[in-house]
C-alpha positions in Angstrom: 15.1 -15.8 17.9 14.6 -12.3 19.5 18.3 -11.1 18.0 17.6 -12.7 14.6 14.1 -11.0 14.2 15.5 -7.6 15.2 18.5 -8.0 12.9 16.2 -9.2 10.0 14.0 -6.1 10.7 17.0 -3.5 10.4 18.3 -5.3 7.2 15.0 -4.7 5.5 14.7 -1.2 6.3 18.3 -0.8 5.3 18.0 -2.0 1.9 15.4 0.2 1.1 17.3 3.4 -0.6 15.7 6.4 -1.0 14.7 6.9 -4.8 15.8 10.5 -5.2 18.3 13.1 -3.6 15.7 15.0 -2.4 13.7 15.4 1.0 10.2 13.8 0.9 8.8 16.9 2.0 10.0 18.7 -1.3 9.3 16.0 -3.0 5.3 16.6 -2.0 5.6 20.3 -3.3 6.4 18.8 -6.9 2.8 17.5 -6.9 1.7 20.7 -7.7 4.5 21.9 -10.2 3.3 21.4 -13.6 5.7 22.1 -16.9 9.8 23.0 -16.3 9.7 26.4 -14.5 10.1 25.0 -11.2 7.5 26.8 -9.2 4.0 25.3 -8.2 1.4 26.6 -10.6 4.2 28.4 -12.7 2.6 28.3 -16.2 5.6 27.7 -19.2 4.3 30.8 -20.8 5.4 34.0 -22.1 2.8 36.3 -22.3 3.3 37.6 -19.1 1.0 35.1 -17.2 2.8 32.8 -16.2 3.3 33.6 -12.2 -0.5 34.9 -11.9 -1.0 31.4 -9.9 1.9 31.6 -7.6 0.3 33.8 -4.4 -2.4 31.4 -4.2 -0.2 28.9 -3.9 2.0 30.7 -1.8 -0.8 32.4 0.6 -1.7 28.4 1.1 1.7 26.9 1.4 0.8 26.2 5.0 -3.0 25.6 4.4 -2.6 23.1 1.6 1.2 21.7 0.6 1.7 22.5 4.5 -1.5 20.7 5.2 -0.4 17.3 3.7 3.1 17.4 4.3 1.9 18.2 8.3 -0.2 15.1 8.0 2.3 12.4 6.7 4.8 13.5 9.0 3.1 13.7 11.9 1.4 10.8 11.4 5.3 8.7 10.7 6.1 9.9 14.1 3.2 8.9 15.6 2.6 5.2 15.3 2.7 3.3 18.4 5.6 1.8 19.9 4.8 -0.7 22.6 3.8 -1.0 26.3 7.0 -0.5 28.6 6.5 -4.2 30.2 5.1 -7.7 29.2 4.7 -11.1 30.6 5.1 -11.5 33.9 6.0 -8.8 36.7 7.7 -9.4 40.2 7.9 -7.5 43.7 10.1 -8.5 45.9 8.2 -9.8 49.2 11.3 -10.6 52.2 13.2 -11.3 50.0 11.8 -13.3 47.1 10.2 -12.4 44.2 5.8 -12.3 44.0 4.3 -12.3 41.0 2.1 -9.3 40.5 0.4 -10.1 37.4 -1.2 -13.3 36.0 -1.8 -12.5 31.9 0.7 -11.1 29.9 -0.3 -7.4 29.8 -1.3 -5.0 27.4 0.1 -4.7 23.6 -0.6 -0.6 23.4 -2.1 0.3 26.8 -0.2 0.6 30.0 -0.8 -1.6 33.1 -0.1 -0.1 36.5 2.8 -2.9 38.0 6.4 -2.5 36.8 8.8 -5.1 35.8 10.8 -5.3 39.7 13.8 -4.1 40.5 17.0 -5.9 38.6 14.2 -7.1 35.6 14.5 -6.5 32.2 12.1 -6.7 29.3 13.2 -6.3 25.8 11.2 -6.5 22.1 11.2 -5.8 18.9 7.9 -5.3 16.8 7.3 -4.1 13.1 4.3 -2.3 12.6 3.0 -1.3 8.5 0.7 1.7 8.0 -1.0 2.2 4.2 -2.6 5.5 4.6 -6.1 5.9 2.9 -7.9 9.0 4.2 -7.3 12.8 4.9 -9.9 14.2 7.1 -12.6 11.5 5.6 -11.5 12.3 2.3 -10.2 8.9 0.3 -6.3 10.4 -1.0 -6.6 9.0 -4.5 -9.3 11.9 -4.9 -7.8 14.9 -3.3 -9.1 18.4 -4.8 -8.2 21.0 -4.5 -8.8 25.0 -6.8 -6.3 28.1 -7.0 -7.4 31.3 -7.7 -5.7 33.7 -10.0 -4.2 36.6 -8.5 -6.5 39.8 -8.0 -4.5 42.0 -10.7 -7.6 44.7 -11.5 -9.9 46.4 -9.7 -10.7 45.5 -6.0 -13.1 43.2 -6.9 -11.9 39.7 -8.0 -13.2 39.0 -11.4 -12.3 42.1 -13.0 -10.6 41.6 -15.7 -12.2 38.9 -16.8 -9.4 36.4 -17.1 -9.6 36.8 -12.7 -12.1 34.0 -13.2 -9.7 31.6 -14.2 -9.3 29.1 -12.2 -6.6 25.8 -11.9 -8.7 22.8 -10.8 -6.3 19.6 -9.2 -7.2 16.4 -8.5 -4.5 14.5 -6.7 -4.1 10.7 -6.0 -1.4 10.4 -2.7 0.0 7.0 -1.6 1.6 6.6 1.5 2.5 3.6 3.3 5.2 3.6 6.4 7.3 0.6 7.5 8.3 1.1 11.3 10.5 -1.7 12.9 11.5 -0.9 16.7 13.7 -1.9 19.3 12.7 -1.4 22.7 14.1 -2.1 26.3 12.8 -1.5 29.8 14.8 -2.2 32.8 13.6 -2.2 36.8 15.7 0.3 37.9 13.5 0.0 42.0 10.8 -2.6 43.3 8.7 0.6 41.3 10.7 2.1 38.9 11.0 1.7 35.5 13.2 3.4 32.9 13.1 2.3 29.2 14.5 3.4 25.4 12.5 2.8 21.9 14.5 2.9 19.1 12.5 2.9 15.9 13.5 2.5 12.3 10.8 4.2 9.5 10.8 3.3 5.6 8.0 5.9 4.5 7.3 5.4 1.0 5.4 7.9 -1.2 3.8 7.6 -4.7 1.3 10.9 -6.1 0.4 12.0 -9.1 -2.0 15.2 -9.4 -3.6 16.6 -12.8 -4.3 20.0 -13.3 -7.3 21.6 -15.2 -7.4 25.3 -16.0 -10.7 26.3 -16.6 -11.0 29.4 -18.7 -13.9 31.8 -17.8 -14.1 33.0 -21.6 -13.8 32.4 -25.0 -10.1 33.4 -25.4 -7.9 31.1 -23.0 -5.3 33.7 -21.8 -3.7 30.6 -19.6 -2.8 27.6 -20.5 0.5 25.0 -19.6 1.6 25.0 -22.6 1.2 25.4 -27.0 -0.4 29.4 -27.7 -4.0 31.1 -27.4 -5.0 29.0 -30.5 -3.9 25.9 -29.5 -3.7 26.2 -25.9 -2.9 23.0 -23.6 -5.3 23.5 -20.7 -4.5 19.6 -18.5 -1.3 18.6 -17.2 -0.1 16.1 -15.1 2.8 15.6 -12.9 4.0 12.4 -10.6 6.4 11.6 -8.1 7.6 8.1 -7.0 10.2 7.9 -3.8 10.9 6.4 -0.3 13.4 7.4 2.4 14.5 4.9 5.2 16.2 6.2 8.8 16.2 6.5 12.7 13.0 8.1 13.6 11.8 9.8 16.5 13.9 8.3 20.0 11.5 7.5 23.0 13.2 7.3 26.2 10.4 6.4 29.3 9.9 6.4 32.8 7.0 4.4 34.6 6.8 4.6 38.6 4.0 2.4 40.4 2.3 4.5 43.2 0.7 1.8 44.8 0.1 -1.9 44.4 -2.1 -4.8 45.7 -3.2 -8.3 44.6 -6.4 -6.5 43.0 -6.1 -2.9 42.0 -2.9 -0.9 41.1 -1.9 2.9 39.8 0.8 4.0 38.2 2.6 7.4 36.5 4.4 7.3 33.2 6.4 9.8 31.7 7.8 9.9 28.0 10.1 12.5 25.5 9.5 11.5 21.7 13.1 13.5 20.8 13.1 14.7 17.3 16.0 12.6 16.1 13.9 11.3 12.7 14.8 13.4 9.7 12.2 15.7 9.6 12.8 16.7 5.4 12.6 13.2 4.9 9.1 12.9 7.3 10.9 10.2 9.2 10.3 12.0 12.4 7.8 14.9 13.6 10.7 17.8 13.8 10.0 18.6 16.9 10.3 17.4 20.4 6.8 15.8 22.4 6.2 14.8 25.7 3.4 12.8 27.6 2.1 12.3 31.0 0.0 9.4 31.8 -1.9 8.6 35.1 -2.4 4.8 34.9 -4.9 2.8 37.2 -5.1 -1.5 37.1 -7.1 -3.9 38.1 -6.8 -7.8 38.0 -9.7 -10.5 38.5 -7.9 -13.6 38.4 -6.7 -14.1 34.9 -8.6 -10.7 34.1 -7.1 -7.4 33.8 -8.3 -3.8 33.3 -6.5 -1.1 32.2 -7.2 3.0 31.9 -4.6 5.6 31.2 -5.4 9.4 31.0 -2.9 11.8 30.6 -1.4 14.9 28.1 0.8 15.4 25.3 2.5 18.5 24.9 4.0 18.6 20.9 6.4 21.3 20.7 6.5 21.9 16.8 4.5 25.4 15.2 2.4 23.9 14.0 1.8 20.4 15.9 -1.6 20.8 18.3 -1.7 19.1 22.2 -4.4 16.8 22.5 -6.1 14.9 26.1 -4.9 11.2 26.0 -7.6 8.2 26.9 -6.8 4.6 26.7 -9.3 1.9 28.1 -9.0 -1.7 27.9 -8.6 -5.3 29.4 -6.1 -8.4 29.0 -7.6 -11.4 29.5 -4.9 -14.5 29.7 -7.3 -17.4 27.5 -4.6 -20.4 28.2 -1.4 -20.9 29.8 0.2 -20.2 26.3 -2.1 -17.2 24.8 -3.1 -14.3 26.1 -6.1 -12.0 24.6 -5.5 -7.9 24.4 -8.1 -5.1 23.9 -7.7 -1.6 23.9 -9.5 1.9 22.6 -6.8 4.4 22.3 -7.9 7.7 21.9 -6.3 11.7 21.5 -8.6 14.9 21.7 -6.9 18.0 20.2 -7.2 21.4 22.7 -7.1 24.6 21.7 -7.6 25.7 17.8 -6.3 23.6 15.4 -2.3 25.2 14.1 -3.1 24.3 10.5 -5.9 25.5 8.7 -7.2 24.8 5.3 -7.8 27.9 3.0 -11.4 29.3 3.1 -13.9 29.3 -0.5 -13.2 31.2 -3.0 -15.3 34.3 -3.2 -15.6 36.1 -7.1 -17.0 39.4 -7.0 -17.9 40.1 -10.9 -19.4 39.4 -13.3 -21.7 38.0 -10.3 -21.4 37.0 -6.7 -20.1 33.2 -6.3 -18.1 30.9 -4.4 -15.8 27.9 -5.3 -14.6 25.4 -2.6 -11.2 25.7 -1.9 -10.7 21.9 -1.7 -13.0 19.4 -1.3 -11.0 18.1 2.6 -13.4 19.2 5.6 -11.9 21.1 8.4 -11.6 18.7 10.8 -10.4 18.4 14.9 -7.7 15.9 14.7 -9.0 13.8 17.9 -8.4 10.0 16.9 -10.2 7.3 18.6 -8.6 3.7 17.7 -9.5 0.0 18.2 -6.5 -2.3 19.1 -7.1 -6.0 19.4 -4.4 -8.4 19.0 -3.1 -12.0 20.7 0.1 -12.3 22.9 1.6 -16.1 22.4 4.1 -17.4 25.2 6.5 -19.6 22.8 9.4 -21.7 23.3 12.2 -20.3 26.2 9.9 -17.6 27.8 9.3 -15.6 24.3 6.1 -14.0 23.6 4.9 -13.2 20.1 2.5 -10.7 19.5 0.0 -10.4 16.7 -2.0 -7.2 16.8 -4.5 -4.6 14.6 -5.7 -1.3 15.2 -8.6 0.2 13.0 -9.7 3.6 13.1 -12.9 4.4 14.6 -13.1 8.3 13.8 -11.5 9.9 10.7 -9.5 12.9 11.0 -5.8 13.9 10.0 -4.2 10.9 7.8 -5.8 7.9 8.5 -5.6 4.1 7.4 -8.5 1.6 6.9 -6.3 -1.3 9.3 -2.5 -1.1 10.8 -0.7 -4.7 11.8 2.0 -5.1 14.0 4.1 -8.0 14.7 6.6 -8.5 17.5 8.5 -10.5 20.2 9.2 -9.7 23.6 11.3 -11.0 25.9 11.4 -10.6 30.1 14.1 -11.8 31.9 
């Protein structure tokens, strides 16, 4: 059942093509190219005003195409994998093997026992992401205003036609497809090593409209037709998908110390930036984590808490403080219930920063939002609940959601994930 899921998984992402030549992350940019020059905010016109748009897009290429493009990838490469052991787990005790847990573990947390040496544990899962929010904001209403370039006097607004100003509204649709493979083998009585092999369909649909918004009587630019019959809306759309490897994890778990009660553990993991990051299959960049992992078991009762650190090595990728917290609780023989709050606390400033107001100098003082997103932290605080099922042959299926609690970065309203695992 296990190699038929897993082979069923790959085949779906395979047969997903990507619908244009092009990397998803230039594909994004095209959201805010309107007419045939090729350029965002390049007007088709020849009265010399055509590029007056172009440094504001270019002085926010990282603060606002950079800002979204930041988000979906990083979020991609982000979606949880799986905890590095399941079902039962074994030390061996002169000579024979003791169990060491009684439920069937965690789904997203980490528990503090290891598989025992010689065991192995092997899943596959599929997880689906739609994306709905950016930084609170819903991302069928994305705004966002450009400034026309300061061409006059020091003062913005001077000439008048500074006023100008492009007005976007962008509807963004983003929903990711992950399907993993994953292995953990007991290398000691306390060591663990293990590989996660996922495979990411990221699909992306957009459109945006542009508004210019003349400041007076005479519109001096427009996206297309002349200053008597200027065209002052346009709207652009994309629609495309790309389908690959993602990011690689390769892990290593050792148990410090374990009893019939409590338990504590280390874990170690490299996300390796093997997803193609024009494509926003992967982060682009290499991450690590430490976690320090404490258990404790009640009988069929289990707690769980893992603190640790990421280090993300990209420019423009943020650390963050790692907390998970949560209990297993084995319900029947045949089911087991799992609970966790997952949560990531950015340090330091944030790398990517979204462009400050507007400020117009003449004819009077004034200010116009940049975009209508909120600068935001990106700490993430997430509910996971789901059910672990011991089928037929020592297979366990697992059924699980997670649900954001705190909005920041790109965010859905609910993620599933579905799996099997296998310990052997």
């Amino acid at each position: 059942m296990l190699r038929v899921c897993t082979v069923w998984f790959v085949a779906m992402l395979a047969a997903a093509p990507a619908l244009h030549p092009q990397g998803l992350r230039s594909r994004l940019s095209e959201l805010f190219t309107f007419g045939s020059c090729g350029e965002p905010l390049c007007l088709d016109v020849g009265n010399g005003h055509g590029d007056h748009f172009l440094p504001a897009v270019a002085a926010g290429q990282i603060s606002v195409i950079g800002f979204v493009t930041e988000a979906v990838a990083k979020s991609a490469a982000s979606i949880p994998i799986s905890a590095t052991s399941s079902g039962a787990t074994y030390s061996i005790v002169d000579g024979l093997p003791v169990r060491t847990s009684t439920s069937a573990g965690p789904i997203f947390g980490e528990r503090s026992q290891t598989l025992g040496r010689g065991r192995i544990f092997v899943g596959t899962n599929v997880s689906n992401i739609h994306y709905t929010t950016l930084n609170g904001v819903p991302t069928d209403n994305l705004q966002f205003n450009f400034a026309h370039e300061n061409v006059g006097s020091p003062n913005r607004g001077d000439p008048d036609f500074e006023n100008d100003i492009i007005r976007m509204t962008m509807a963004l649709d983003v929903d990711v497809l992950q399907a993993s493979i994953f292995a953990t083998w007991g290398l000691m009585d306390f060591v663990d090593i293990g590989v996660a092999v996922p495979f990411v369909r990221v699909a992306m649909r957009g459109t945006s409209t542009a508004q210019i918004d003349p400041f007076g009587p005479n519109a001096v630019h427009f996206f297309a037709g002349d200053a008597t019959n200027p065209v002052l809306r346009a709207t652009t759309n994309i629609n495309a998908s790309a389908t690959g490897i993602g990011d690689v994890v390769g892990r290593l778990k050792i148990n410090l110390g374990q009893s019939s009660r409590i338990g504590a553990a280390l874990l170690g993991e490299v996300r390796f930036a093997t997803g193609d990051e024009q494509n926003l299959l992967g982060s682009g960049a290499t991450s690590a984590r430490g976690l320090g992992i404490f258990g404790a078991q009640f009988g069929a009762f289990a707690l769980h808490a893992n603190a640790g650190y990421l280090v993300r090595t990209g420019d423009l990728q943020s650390d963050a403080v790692l907390a998970t917290l949560g209990f297993d609780n084995q319900m029947t023989p045949w089911a087991t219930l799992a609970f966790s709050m997952v949560s990531e606390w950015q340090t330091g400033d944030s790398k990517l920063t979204l462009p400050a107001p507007i400020v117009f100098d003449m004819p009077f003082k004034r200010e116009t939002p940049a975009t209508n997103l909120p600068a935001r932290r990106e700490d993430r605080l997430d509910a996971s609940l789901g059910v672990k099922f011991n089928v037929r042959g020592g297979t366990v299926l697992v059924v699980n959601g997670i649900a954001p609690l705190k909005r920041s970065s790109l965010q859905p309203d609910f993620a599933w994930t579905v799996g099997l695992e296998f310990s052997f």
